[in-house]
Backbone as a ProteinNet text record, in pm:
[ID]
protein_1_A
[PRIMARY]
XXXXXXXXXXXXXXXXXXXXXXXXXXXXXXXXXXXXXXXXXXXXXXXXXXXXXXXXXXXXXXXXXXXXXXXXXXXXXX
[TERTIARY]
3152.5	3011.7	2971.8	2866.2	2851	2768.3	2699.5	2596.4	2486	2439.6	2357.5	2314	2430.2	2380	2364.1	2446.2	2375.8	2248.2	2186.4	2032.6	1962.1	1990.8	1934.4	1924.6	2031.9	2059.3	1928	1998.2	1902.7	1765.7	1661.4	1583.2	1465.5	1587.4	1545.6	1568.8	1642.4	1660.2	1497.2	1471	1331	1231.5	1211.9	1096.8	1112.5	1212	1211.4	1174.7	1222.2	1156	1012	944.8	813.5	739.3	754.1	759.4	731.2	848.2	860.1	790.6	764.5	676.1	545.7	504	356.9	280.4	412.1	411	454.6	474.6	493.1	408.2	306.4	197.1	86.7	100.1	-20.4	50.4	134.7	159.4	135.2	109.5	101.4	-55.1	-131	-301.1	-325.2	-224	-293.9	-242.5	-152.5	-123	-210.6	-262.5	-359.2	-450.7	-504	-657.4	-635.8	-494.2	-489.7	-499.1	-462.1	-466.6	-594.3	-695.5	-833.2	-932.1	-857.6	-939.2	-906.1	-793.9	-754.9	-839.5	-862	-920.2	-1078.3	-1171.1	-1280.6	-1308.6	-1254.9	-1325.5	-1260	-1135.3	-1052	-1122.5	-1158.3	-1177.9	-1130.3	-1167.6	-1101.8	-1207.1	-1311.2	-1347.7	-1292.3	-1244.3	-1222.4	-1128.6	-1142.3	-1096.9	-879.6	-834.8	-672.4	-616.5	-709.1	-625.6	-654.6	-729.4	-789.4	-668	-662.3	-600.4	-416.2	-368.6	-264.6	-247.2	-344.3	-289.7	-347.2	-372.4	-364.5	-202.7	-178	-42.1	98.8	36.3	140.8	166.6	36.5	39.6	79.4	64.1	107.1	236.4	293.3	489.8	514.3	468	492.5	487.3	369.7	357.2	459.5	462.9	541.2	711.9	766.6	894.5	917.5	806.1	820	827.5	750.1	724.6	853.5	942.8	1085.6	1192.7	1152.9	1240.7	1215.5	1096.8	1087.3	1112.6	1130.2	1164.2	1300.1	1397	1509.2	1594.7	1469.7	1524.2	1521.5	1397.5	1375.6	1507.7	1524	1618.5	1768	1821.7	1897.6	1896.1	1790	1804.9	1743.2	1772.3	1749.5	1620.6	1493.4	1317.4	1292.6	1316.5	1232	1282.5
-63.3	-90.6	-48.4	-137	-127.1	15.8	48.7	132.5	99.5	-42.4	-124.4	-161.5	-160.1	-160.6	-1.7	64.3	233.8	237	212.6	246.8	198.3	-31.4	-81.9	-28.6	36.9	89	225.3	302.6	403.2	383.3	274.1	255.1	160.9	146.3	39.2	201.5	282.9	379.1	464.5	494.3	549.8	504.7	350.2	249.2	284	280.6	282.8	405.4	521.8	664.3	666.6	621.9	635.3	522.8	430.4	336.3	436	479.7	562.3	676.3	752.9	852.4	834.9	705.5	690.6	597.8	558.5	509.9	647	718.3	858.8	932.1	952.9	992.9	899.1	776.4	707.6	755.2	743.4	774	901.7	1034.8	1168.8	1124	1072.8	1074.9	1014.2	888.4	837	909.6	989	1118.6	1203.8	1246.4	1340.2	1358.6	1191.6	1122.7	1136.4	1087.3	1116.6	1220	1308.3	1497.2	1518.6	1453.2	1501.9	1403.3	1371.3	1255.8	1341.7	1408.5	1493.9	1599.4	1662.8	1843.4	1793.8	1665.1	1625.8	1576.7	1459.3	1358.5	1362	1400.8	1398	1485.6	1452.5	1546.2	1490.1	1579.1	1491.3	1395.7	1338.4	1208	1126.9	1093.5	995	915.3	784.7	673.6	690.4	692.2	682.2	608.3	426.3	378.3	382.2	476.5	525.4	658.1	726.8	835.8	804.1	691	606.7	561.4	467.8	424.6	516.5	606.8	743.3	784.2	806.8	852.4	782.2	669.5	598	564.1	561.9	572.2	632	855.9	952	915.4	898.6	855.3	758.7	679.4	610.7	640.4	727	788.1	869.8	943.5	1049.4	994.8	921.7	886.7	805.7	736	655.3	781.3	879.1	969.9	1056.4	1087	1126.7	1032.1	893.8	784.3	848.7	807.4	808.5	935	1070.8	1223.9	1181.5	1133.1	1128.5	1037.2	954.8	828.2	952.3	1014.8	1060.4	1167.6	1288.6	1371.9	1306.4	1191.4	1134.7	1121.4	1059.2	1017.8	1160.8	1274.9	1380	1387.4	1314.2	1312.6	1438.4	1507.7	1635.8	1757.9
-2074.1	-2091	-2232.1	-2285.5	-2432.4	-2447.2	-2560.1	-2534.8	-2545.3	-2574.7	-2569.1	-2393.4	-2322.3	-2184.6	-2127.3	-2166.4	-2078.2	-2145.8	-2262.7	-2260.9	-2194.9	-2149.5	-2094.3	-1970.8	-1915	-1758.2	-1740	-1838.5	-1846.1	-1872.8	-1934.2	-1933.3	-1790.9	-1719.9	-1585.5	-1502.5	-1518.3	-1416.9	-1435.1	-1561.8	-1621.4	-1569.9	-1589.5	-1539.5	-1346.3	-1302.7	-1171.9	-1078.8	-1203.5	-1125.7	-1139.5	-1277.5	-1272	-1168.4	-1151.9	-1036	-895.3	-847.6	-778.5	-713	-874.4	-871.4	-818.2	-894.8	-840.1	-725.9	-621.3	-517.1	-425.3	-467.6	-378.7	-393	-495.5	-538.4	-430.4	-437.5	-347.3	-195.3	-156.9	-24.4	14.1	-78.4	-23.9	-40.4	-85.4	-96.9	45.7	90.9	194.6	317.3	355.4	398.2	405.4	311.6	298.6	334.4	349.6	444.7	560.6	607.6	767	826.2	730.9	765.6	789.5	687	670.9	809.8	820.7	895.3	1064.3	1083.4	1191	1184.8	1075.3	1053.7	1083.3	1031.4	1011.4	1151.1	1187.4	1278.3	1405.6	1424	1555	1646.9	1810.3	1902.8	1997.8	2124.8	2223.4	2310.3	2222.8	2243.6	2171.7	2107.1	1990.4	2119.2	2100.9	2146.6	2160.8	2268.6	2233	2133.5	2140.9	2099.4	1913.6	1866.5	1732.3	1722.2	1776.7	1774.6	1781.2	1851	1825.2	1720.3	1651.6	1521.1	1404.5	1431.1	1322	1307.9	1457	1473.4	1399.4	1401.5	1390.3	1223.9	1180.6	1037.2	987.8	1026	975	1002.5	1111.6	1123.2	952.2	975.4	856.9	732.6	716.7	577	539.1	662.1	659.5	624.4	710.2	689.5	532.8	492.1	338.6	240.1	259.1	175.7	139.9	295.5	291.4	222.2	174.6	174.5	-14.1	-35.4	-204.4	-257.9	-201.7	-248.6	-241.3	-174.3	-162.4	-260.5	-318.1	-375.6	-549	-548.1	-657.2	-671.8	-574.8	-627.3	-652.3	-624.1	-634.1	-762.9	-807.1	-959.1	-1029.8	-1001.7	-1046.3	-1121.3	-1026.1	-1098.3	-1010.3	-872	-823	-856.1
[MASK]
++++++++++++++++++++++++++++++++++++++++++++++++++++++++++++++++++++++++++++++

């Protein structure tokens, strides 16, 4: 490989952590709402099927959020 392509490599690896970064950055904010939205508005009136797709969101946030930390320490960004 030339060294004309390890910069290109290294520069798509750069572009892709910051990419990264700030799609893991939006996913801990919208995380963060669901937390707040539990500590604020959750009781035990709130509707099941409201309190279900809270749930199901935090699963999601939660598991993407494990996906992009993992993607990052890989490429040695955490």
């Amino acid at each position: 490989m030339s060294k004309e392509q390890n910069l290109e490599n290294e520069d798509k690896a750069l572009h892709i952590g910051v990419v990264v970064k700030r799609t893991l950055e939006r996913k801990e904010a919208a995380y963060a709402c669901v937390n707040m939205w539990y500590e604020k508005e959750y009781d035990s009136s709130t509707p099941d099927d409201e309190v279900a797709s809270m749930d199901k969101e935090a699963a999601e946030l939660n598991a993407q959020i494990k996906v992009l930390r993992h993607i990052l320490s890989e490429v040695g960004e955490l």
